[in-house]
C-alpha angles and dihedrals in degrees: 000000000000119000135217112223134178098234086049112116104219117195114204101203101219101198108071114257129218111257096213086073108106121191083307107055096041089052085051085057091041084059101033119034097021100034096223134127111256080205101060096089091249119138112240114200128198148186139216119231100263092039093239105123128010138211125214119196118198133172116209099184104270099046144336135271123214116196125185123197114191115187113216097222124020149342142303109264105211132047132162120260127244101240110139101307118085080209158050126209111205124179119241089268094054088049098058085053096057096050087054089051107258141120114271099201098056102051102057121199122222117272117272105272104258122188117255115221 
């Protein structure tokens, strides 16, 4: 089981990826087209062409997992732009909103709790 927490970096590819890729291939796109070590213990999150099913690749220090997740019906309904960045970076919360279908920017989670001195 892989958990969402709030000091995980989480990287949203924004080009669509081939599916057929398997750990590989996607570490090849962590290096190449996002410039980001695969190693580092980020999650890396990607989309098919259509935005219909999405793939997230994380190293935990000894392997990777590779986690697909196919909606039924559909597709998922937000996906970041291309505008100049190859990536998005989404907090955990964002993240578990994405996953549920639905769009991470407009539903805003409360800031990290921070002590007050």
């Amino acid at each position: 089981m892989i958990a969402l927490t709030p000091h995980m970096r989480i990287f949203v590819a924004v080009d669509p990826v081939d599916f057929r890729k398997g750990i590989d291939g996607l570490i090849g796109v962590c290096r190449k087209t996002l410039s980001k070590d695969p190693f580092s213990g980020h999650l890396f999150v990607f989309s098919n062409r259509n935005h219909t099913s999405l793939k997230m690749l994380l190293y935990d220090g000894q392997g990777f997992y590779l986690c697909q997740k196919r909606l039924s019906q559909g597709r998922f309904t937000w996906w970041p732009d291309k505008m100049h960045e190859r990536s998005e970076q989404l907090s955990s919360h964002e993240m578990h909103q994405l996953l549920w279908n639905s769009d991470p920017k407009k539903n805003p989670a409360a800031p990290i709790w921070k002590a007050i001195r």
